[in-house]
RODO-2510 file (C-alpha; in nm, 4 decimals, decimal comma):
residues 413
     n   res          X          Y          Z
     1     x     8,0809    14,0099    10,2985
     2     x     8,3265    14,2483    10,4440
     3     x     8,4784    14,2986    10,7136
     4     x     8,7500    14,1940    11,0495
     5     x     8,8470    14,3610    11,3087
     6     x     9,0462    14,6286    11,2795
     7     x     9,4003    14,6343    11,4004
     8     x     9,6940    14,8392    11,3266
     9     x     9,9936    14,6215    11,3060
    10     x    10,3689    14,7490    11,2849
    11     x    10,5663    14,7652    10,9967
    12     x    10,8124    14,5065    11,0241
    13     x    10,5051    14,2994    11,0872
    14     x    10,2841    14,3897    10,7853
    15     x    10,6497    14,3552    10,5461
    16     x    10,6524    14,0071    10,7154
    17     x    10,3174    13,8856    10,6477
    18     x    10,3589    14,0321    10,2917
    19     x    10,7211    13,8212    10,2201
    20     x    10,5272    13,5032    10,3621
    21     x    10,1758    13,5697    10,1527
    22     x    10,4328    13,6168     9,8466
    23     x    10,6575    13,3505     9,8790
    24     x    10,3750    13,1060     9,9254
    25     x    10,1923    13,2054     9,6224
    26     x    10,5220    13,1748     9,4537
    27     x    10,5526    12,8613     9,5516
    28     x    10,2129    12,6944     9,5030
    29     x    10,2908    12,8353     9,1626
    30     x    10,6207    12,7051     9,0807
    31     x    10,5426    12,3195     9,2246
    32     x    10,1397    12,3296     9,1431
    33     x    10,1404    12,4748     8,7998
    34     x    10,4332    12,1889     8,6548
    35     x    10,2902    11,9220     8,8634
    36     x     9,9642    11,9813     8,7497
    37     x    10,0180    11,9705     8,4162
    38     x    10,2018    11,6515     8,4431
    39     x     9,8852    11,4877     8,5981
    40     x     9,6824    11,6640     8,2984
    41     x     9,8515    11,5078     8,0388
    42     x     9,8670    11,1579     8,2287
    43     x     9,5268    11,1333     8,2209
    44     x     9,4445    11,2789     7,8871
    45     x     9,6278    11,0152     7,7280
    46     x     9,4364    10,6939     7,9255
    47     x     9,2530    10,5034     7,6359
    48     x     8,9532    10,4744     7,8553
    49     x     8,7993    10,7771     8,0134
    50     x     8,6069    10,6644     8,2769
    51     x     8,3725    10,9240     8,5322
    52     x     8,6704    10,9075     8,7599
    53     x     8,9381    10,9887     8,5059
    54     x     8,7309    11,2665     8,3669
    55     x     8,6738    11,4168     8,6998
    56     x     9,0761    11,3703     8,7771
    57     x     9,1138    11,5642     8,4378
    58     x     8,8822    11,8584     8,4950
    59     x     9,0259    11,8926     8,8423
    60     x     9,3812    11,9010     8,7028
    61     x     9,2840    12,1699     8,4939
    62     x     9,1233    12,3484     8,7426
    63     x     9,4210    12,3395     9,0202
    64     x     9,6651    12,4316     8,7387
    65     x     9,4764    12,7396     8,6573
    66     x     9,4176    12,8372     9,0094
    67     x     9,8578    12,8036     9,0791
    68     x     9,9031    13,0516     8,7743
    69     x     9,6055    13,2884     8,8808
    70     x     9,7432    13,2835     9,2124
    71     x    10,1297    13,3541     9,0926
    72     x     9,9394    13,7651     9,0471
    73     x     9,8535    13,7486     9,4171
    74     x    10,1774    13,6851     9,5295
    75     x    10,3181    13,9414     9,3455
    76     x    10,1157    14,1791     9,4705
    77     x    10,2374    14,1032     9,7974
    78     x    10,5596    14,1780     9,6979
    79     x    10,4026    14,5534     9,6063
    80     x    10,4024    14,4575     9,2425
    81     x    10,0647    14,5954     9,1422
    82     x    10,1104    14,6343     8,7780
    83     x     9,9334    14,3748     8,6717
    84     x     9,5882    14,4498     8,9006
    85     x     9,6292    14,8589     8,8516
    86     x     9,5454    14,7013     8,4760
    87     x     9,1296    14,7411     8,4565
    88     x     9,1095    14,4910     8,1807
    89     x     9,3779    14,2526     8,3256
    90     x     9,1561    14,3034     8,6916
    91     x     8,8225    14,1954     8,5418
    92     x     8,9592    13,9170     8,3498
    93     x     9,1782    13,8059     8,6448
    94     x     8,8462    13,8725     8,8998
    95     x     8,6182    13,6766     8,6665
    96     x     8,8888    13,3756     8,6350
    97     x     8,9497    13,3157     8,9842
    98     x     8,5848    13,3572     9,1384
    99     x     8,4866    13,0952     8,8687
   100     x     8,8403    12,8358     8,9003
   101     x     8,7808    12,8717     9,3209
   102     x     8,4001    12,7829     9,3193
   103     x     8,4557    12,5083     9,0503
   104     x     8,7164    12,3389     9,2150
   105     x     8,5218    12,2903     9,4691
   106     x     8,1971    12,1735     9,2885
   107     x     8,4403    11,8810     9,1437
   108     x     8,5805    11,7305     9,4257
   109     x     8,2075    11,6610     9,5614
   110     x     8,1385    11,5371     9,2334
   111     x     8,4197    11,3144     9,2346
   112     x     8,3391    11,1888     9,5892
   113     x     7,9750    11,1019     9,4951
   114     x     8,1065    10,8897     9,1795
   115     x     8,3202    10,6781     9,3786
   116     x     8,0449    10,6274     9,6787
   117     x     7,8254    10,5037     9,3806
   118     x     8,0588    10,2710     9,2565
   119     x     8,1478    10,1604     9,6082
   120     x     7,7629    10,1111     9,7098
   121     x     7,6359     9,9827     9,3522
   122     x     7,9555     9,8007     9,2613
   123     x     7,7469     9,6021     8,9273
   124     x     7,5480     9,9226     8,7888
   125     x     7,6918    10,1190     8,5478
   126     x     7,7919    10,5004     8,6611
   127     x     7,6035    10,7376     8,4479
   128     x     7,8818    10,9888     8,3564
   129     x     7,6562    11,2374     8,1759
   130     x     7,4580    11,2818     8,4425
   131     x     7,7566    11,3861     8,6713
   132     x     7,8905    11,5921     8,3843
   133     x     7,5589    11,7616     8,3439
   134     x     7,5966    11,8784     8,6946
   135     x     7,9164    12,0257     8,6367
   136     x     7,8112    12,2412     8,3476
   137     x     7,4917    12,3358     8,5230
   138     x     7,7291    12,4900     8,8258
   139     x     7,8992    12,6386     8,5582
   140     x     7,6691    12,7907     8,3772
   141     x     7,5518    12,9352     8,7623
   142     x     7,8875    13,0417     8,8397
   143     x     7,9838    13,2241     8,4745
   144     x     7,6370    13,4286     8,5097
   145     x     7,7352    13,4971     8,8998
   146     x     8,0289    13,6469     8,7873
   147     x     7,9307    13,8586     8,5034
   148     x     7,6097    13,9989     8,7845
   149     x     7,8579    14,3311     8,8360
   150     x     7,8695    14,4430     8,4844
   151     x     7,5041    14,4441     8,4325
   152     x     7,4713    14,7363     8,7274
   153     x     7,8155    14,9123     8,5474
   154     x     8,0450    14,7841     8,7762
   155     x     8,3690    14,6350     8,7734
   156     x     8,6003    14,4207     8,9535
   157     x     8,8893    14,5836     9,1434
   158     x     9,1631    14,5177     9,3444
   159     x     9,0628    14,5113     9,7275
   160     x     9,3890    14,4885     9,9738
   161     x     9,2007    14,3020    10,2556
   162     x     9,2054    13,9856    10,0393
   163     x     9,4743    14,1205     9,7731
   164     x     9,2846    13,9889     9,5061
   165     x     9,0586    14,1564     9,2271
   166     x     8,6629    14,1387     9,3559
   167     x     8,3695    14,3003     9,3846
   168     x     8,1612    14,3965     9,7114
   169     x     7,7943    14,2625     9,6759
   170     x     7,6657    14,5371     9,8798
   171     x     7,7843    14,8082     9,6081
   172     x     7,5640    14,5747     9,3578
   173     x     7,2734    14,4214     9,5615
   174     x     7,2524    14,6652     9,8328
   175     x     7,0630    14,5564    10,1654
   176     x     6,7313    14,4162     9,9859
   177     x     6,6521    14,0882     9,8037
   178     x     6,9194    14,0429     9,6135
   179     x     7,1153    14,0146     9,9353
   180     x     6,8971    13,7017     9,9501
   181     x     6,9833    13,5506     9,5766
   182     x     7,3568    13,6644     9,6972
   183     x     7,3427    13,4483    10,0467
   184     x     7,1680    13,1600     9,8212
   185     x     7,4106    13,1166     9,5565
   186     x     7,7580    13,2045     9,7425
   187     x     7,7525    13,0412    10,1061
   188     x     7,4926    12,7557    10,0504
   189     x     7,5097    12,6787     9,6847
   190     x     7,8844    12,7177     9,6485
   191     x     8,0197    12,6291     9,9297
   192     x     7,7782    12,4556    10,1847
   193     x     7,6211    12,2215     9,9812
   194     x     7,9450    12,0711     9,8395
   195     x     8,0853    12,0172    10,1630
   196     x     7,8330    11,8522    10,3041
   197     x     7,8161    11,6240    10,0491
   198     x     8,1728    11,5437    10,0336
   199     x     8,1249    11,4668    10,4229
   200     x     7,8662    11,2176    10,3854
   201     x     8,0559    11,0525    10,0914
   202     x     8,3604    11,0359    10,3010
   203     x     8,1862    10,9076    10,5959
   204     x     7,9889    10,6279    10,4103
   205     x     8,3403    10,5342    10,2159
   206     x     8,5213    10,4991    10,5298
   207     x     8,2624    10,3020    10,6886
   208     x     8,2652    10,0649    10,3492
   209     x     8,5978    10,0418    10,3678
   210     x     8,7409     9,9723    10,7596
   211     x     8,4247     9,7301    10,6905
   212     x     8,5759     9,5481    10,4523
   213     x     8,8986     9,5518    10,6102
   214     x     8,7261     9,3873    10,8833
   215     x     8,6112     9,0951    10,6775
   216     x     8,9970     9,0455    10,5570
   217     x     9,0971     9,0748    10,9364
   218     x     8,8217     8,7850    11,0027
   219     x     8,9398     8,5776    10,7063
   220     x     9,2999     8,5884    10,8339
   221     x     9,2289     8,5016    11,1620
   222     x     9,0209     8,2383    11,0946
   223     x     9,2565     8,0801    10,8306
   224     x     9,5550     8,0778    11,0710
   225     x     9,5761     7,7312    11,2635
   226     x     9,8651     7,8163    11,5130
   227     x     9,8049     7,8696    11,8188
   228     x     9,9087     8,2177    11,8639
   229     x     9,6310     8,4650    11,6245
   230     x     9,8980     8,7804    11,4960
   231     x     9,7912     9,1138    11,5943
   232     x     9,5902     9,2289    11,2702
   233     x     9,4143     9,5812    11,2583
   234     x     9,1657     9,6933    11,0753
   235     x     9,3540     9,9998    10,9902
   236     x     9,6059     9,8368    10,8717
   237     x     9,4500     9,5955    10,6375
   238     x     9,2912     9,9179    10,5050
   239     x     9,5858    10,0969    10,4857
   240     x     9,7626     9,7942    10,2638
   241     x     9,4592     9,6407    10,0766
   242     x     9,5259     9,8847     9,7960
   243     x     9,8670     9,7408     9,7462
   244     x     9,7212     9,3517     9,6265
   245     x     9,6029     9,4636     9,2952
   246     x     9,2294     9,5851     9,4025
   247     x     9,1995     9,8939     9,1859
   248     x     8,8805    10,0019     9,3130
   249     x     8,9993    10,0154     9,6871
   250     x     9,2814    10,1660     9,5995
   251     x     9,1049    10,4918     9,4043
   252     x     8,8663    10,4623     9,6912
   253     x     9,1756    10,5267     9,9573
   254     x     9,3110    10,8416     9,6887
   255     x     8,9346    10,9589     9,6679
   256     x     8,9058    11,0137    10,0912
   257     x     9,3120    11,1451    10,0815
   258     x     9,1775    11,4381     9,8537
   259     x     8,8804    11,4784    10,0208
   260     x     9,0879    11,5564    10,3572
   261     x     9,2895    11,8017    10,2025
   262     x     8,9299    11,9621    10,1116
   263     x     8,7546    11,9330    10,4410
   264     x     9,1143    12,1033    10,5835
   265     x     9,1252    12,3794    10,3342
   266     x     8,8063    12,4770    10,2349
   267     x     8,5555    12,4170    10,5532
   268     x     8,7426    12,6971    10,7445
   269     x     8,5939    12,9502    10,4416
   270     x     8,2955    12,7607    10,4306
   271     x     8,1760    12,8755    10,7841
   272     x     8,3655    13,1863    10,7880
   273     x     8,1164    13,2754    10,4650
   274     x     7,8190    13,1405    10,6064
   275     x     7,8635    13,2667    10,9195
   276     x     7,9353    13,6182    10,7725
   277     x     7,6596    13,6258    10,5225
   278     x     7,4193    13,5370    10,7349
   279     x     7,4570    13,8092    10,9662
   280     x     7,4517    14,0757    10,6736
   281     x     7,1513    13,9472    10,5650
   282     x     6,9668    13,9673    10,8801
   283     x     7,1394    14,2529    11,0347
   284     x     7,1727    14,4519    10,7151
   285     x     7,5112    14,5473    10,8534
   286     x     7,8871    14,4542    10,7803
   287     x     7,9598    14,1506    10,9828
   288     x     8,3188    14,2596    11,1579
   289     x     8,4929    13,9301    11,2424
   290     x     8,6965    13,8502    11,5205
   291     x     8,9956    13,7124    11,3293
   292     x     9,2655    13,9444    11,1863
   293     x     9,3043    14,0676    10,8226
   294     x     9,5846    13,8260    10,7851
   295     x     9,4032    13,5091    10,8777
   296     x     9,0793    13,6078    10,7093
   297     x     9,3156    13,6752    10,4170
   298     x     9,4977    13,3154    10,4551
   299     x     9,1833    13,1263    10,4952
   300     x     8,9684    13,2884    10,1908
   301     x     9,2512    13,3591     9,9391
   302     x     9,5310    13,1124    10,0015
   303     x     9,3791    12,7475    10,1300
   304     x     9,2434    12,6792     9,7820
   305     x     9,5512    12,7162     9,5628
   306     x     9,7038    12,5270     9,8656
   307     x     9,4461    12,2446     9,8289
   308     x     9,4867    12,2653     9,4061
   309     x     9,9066    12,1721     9,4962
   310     x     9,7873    11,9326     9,7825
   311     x     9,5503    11,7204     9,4955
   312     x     9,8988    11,6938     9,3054
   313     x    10,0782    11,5745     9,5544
   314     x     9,8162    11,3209     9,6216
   315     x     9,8208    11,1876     9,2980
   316     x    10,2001    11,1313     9,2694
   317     x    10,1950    10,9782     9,5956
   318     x     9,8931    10,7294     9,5089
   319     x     9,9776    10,6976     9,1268
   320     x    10,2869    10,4815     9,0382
   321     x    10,2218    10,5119     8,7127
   322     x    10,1984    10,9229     8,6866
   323     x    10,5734    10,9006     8,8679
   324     x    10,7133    10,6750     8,5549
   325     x    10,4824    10,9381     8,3169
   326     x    10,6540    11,2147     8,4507
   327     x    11,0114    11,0772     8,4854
   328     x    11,0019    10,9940     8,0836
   329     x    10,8143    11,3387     7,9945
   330     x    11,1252    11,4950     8,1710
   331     x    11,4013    11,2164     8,0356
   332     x    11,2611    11,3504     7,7051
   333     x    11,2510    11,7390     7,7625
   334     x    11,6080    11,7422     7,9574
   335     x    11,7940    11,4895     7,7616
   336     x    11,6765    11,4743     7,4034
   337     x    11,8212    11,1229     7,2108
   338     x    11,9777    10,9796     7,5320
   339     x    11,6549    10,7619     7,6112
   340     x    11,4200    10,5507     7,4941
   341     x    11,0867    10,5353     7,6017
   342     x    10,9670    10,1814     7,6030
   343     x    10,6368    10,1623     7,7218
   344     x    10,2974    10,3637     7,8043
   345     x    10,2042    10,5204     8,1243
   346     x     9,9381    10,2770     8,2278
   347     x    10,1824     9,9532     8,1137
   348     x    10,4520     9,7332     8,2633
   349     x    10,7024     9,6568     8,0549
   350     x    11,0550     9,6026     8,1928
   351     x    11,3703     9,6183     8,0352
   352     x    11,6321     9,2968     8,0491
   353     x    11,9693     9,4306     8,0566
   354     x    12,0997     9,2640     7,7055
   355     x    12,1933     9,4813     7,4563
   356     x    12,3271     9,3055     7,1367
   357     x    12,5301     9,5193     6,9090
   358     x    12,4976     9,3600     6,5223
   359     x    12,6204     9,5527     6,2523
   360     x    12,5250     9,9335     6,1961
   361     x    12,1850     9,8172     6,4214
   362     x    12,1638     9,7917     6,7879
   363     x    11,8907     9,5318     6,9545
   364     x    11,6798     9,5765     7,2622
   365     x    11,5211     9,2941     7,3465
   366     x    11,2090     9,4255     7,5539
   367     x    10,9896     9,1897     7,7403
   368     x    10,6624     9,2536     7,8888
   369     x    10,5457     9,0475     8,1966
   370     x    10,2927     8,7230     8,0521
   371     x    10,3522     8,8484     7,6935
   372     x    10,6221     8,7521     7,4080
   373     x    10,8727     8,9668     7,4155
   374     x    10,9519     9,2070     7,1499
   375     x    11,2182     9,3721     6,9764
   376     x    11,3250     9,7476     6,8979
   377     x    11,5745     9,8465     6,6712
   378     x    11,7228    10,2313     6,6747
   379     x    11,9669    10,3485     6,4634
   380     x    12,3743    10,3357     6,5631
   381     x    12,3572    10,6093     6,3795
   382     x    12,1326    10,8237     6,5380
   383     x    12,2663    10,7000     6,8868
   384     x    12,5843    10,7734     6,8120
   385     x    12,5294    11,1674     6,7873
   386     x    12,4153    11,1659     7,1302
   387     x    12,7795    11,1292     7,2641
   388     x    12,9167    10,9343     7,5864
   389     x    12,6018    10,9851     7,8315
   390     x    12,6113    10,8127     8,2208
   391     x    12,2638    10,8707     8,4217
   392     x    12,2588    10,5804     8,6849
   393     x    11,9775    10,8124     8,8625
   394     x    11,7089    10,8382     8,6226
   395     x    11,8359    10,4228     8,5300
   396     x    11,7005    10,4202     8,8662
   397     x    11,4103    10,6451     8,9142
   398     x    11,3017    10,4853     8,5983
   399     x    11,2857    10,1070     8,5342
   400     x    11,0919    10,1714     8,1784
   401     x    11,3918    10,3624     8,0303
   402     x    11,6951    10,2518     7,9335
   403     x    11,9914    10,5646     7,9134
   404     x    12,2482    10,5015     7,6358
   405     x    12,5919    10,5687     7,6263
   406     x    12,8130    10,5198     7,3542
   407     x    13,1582    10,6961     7,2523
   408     x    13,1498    10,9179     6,9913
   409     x    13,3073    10,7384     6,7322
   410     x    13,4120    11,1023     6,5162
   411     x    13,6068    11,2335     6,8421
   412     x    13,7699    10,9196     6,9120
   413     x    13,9342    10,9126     6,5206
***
């Protein structure tokens, strides 16, 4: 698919556009790329991978690759084109991103569909093979999709209309059927069909869950005696249900948060490519647009590495435990020896303030909430090299650590 309409913009307003194209790929790359690796390694170490923390894994991957892919856009912007002048660095680049873009988007419909099934079928067992299998069958369809311009001899280049590396289907399928297995696999197979499917999921989740809302809004309205009912919504016993301990509604609520993002970001392309394909194949003409380069360019290049920093966001937000992860991963990078890590990610152990100095030892007596407590000893020693340390703000940010400061004992002699 190629073409817009064709405009001829001034120059102050084509160096614009280029600073804001850059800085926002610099940006998605600098917040997506950490974040998402944060929310990797959170839920590569849960003991139990479920479907959904699978799925939450493979999409982490995915949006971190897509920030660092998309770091080489934004420098082009910035007229650095040494990296995409590079043939082999442009074909490996091309072949990354149209794989990373159209899987992404394959796994949040996957993702959706899981969680509707557990929703609906709450006592049967989610097959996670079978969802898996899906996965590596779009895959498979999208590695052979990619590799379809080397088999005529040609390559992927860099195209300025969506500064990226590509390749134009018409140069490889022309005008006759293969226009067809083109319009099959790209707009419908790609893009259509996991949209629509994350819109019925998210539709029949809602609906499941303002209904259940609904029965808590009965229950407390029938269990209140006084003769003045409160004013209960259902949207608001559905926006705090996930806060009472009910795991499953409260992955439901960070399942239809993500799929938002996705409907916002990616339907826009969705359309635009159907819509565009569509007329090529009929037409056997370039279908010319009526948006500008810039927005076509915004809405087919940039709102999926948005959406890939939007799904990190979400999970920070939603996941209290990913916050403490992250805190203590960065406690231990930052500050070597001035911490100590108590606890796992997925626990919730607290700290008592007693410390009990005895000896060359030091004891911190840990308790963990309905358990026996239990008791760490570190080394004065080994404490003692760290020096006079005061971090009330990660003490704060992080209730599972506990920052210690002593006086080095050599300087004070």
């Amino acid at each position: 698919m190629n073409g817009t309409t064709e405009t001829v913009p001034s120059v102050e307003t084509v160096l614009s556009v280029e600073m804001f194209f850059g800085v926002l790929s610099v940006l998605c790359f600098i917040i997506g790329t950490p974040a998402s690796l944060f929310c990797l390694l959170f839920f590569l170490e849960k003991p139990r991978k479920t479907i959904n923390i699978t799925m939450f894994i493979l999409i982490s991957f995915v949006d971190m690759i897509t920030c660092i892919l998309v770091l080489f856009v934004g420098l082009s912007a910035f007229n650095v084109h040494v990296f995409f002048e590079n043939t082999g660095f442009c074909n490996f680049w091309g072949l990354m991103w149209s794989v990373v873009i159209k899987l992404s988007i394959v796994m949040i419909a996957v993702l959706s569909i899981t969680r509707t099934a557990s929703i609906l079928y709450p006592l049967s067992k989610v097959s996670s093979n079978a969802f898996l299998g899906v996965v590596g069958i779009y895959l498979l369809i999208f590695l052979v999709h990619s590799t379809v311009p080397y088999w005529f001899g040609i390559q992927y280049s860099y195209f300025q209309q969506t500064a990226r590396c590509t390749w134009d289907d018409i140069d490889v399928y022309g005008w006759g059927a293969g226009k067809a297995v083109e319009y099959f696999v790209t707009p419908i197979l790609t893009f259509l069909l996991p949209t629509l499917t994350v819109m019925i999921c998210f539709v029949v989740l809602m609906c499941k869950l303002l209904g259940r809302a609904h029965q808590q809004v009965q229950q407390r309205l029938n269990g209140n005696n006084s003769a003045r009912r409160p004013r209960v919504s259902v949207i608001s016993v559905a926006s705090t249900v996930s806060m009472r301990g009910d795991a499953k509604v409260h992955s439901t609520i960070t399942v239809l948060i993500l799929t938002v993002f996705y409907m916002a970001l990616t339907v826009p392309s969705t359309f635009m490519r159907l819509i565009g394909y569509t007329h090529e194949l009929y037409h056997k003409e370039p279908y010319n647009m009526t948006v500008s380069y810039d927005v076509f360019r915004l809405i087919t290049t940039y709102f999926l590495p948005i959406n890939s920093v939007c799904n990190t966001m979400v999970y920070f937000v939603r996941i209290k435990d990913l916050r403490r992860y992250t805190c203590r991963m960065l406690c231990r990078t930052l500050l070597p020896g001035n911490f100590i890590p108590t606890s796992s990610p997925s626990s919730s152990r607290v700290i008592r303030n007693s410390v009990a100095l005895s000896g060359t030892n030091i004891n911190y007596h840990v308790s963990e909430r309905q358990t026996s407590g239990t008791e760490r000893r570190i080394s004065e020693r080994s404490c003692r090299r760290t020096g006079t340390v005061v971090l009330p703000v990660f003490a704060k940010s992080c209730p599972q650590l506990e920052i210690i400061s002593f006086p080095n004992e050599e300087k004070n002699a």
